[in-house]
C-alpha positions in Angstrom: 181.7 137.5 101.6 178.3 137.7 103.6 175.9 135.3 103.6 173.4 137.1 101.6 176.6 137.0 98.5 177.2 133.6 99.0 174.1 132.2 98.8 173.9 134.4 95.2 177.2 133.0 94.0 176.1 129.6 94.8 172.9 130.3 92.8 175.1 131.1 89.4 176.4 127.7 89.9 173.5 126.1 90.1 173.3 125.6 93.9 171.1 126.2 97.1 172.7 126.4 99.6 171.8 127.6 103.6 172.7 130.7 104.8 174.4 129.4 108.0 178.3 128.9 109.3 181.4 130.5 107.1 181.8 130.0 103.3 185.0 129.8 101.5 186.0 130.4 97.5 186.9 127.8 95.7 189.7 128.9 93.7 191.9 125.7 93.8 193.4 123.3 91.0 196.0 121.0 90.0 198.1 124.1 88.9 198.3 125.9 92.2 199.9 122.9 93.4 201.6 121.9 90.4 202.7 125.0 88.8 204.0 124.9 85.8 206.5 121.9 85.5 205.0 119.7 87.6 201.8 120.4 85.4 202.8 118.6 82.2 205.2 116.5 80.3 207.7 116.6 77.1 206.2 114.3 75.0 208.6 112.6 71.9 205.5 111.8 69.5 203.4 113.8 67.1 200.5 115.7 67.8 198.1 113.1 66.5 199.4 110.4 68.5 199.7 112.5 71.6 195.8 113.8 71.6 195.0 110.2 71.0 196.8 108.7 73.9 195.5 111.6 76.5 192.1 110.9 75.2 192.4 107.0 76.2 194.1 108.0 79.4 191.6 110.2 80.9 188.3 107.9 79.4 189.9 105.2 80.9 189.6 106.5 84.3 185.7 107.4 83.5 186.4 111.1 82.2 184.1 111.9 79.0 186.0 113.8 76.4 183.7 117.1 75.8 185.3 119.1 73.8 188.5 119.6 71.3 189.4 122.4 69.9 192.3 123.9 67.9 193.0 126.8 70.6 196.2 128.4 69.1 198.0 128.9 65.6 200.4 126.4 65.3 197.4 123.3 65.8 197.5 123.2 69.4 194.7 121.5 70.7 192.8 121.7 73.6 191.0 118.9 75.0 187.7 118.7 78.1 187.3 116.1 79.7 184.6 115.9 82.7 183.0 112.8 84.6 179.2 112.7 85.8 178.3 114.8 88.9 177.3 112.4 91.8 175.7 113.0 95.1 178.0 113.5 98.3 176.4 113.1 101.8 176.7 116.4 103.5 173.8 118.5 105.1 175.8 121.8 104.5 174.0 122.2 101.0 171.3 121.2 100.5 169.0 120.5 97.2 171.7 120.4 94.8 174.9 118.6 96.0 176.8 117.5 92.6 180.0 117.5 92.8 182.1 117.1 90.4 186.0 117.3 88.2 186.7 119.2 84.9 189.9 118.6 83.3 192.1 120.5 80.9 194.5 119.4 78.3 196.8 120.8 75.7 198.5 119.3 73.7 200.8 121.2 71.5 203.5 120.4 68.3 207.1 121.4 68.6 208.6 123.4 65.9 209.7 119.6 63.7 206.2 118.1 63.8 207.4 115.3 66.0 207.3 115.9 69.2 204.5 117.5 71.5 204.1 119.2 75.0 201.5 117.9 77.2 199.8 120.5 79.9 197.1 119.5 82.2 194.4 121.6 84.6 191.9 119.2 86.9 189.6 121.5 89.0 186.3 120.3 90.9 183.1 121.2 89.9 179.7 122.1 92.1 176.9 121.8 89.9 178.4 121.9 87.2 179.7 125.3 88.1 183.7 125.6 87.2 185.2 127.7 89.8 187.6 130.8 88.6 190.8 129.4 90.0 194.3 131.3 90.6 196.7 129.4 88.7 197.4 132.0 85.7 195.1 130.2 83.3 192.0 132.5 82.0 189.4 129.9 81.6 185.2 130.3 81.4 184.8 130.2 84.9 182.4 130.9 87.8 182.5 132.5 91.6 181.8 129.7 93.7 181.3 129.5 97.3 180.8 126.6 99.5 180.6 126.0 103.6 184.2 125.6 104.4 183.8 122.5 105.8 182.1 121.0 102.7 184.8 123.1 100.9 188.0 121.4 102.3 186.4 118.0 102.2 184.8 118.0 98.6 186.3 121.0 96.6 190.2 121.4 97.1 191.1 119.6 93.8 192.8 116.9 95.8 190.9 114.3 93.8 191.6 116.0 90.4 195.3 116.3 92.0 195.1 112.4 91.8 194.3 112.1 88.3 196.8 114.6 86.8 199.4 112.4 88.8 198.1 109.3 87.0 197.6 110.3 83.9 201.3 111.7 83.8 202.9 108.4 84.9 201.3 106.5 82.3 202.6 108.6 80.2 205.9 108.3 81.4 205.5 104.3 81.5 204.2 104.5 78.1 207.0 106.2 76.4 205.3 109.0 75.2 206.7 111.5 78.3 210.1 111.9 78.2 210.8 114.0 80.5 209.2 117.5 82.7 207.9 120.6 81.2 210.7 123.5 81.7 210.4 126.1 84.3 209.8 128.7 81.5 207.3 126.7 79.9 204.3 129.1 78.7 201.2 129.3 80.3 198.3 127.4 78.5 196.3 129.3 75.7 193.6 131.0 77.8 189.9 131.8 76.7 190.0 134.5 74.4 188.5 138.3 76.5 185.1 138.2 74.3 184.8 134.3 75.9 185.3 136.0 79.3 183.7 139.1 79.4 180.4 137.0 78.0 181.0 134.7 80.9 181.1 137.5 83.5 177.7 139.3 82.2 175.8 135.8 82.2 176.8 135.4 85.3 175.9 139.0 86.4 172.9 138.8 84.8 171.9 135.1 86.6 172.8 136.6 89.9 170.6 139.8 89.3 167.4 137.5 88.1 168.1 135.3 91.5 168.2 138.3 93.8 165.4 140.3 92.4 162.3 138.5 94.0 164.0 137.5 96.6 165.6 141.5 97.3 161.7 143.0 97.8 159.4 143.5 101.0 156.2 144.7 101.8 156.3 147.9 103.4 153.2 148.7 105.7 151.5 151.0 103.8 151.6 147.6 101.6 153.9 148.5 98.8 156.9 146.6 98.0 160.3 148.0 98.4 163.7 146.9 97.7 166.2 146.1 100.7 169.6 144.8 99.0 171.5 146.3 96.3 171.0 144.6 92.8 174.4 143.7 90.7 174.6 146.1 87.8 175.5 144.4 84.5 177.5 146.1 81.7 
């Protein structure tokens, strides 16, 4: 990616960022380290009981619960959970420095009613922006880039890694987890395409809006004229 790119995909996420040094994607979460077994838990107790115990787990660590949704047709739910951005001391971006975690849960009833299976996705966030990670789970995301540096330090989902670990061994401690998810577990529900593809042209349409003043100069004969190629939107 060239500067010029990075600096617009840090824009959809809500960052400035200079224009200097080499820039990485941020495509990383619990998952990719995880995978699928060591992402979740067999859990002997109903859904109710379950979605209230994951709740406590993660606000008890200072995650907010956003959102909870029924995601698929048997009741599964999905839960959000996300902390407050804070400011990290690095001169590699500048103006808008948040960084932050998002965190994924779903919680989902067995074929009886009286068990559940617990799956969990952490991921960091930079300004608010949730990266698109590669870890087989569709999710509302965004293209992030970051200085590599800043990247490695701040934005590998090591902290989120933390967390997942946690929450899972309180489970375990607790009684609820009884044992791993199975290596043929399924893949969490993902967003649904029209979620997606809505996703995609907002953030088309944010990078296009950024790049167009910025995309014009004055020629001599004192017109302007464009000198970068605007994203097309569809």
């Amino acid at each position: 990616m060239t500067s010029s790119r990075a600096v617009v995909a840090l824009v959809v996420a809500g960052v400035t960022a200079s224009v200097t040094g080499c820039y990485s994607d941020i495509t990383a979460s619990t998952r990719t380290y995880l995978g699928p077994t060591g992402s979740g838990a067999v859990v002997g107790r109903p859904l109710r009981d379950t979605v209230g115990e994951v709740t406590r787990l993660f606000q008890a660590r200072g995650y907010a619960l956003l959102e909870q949704r029924i995601d698929a047709p048997n009741g599964e739910r999905r839960l959000k959970f996300a902390t407050p951005m804070k400011t990290v001391d690095d001169t590699s971006i500048v103006q808008a420095k948040y960084v932050g975690s998002v965190f994924y849960a779903w919680v989902t009833p067995d074929a009886a009613g009286t068990g559940t299976t617990v799956s969990l996705l952490g991921k960091p966030t930079l300004a608010g922006a949730e990266p698109c990670t590669h870890d087989g789970v569709a999710l509302v995301c965004s293209q992030v880039t970051a200085p590599r540096a800043f990247a490695d330090r701040y934005l590998r989902a090591h902290t989120e890694l933390e967390v997942v670990h946690a929450v899972l061994d309180d489970l375990t401690r607790e009684g609820f987890a009884v044992h791993a998810l199975p290596a043929d577990a399924p893949a969490p529900t993902p967003d649904s395409a029209t979620e997606l593809r809505l996703a995609r042209l907002a953030e088309c349409r944010a990078a296009r809006d950024y790049a167009v003043p910025n995309t014009l100069t004055v020629a001599p004969d004192g017109s302007s004229m464009v000198v970068a190629e605007l994203p097309r939107c569809y």
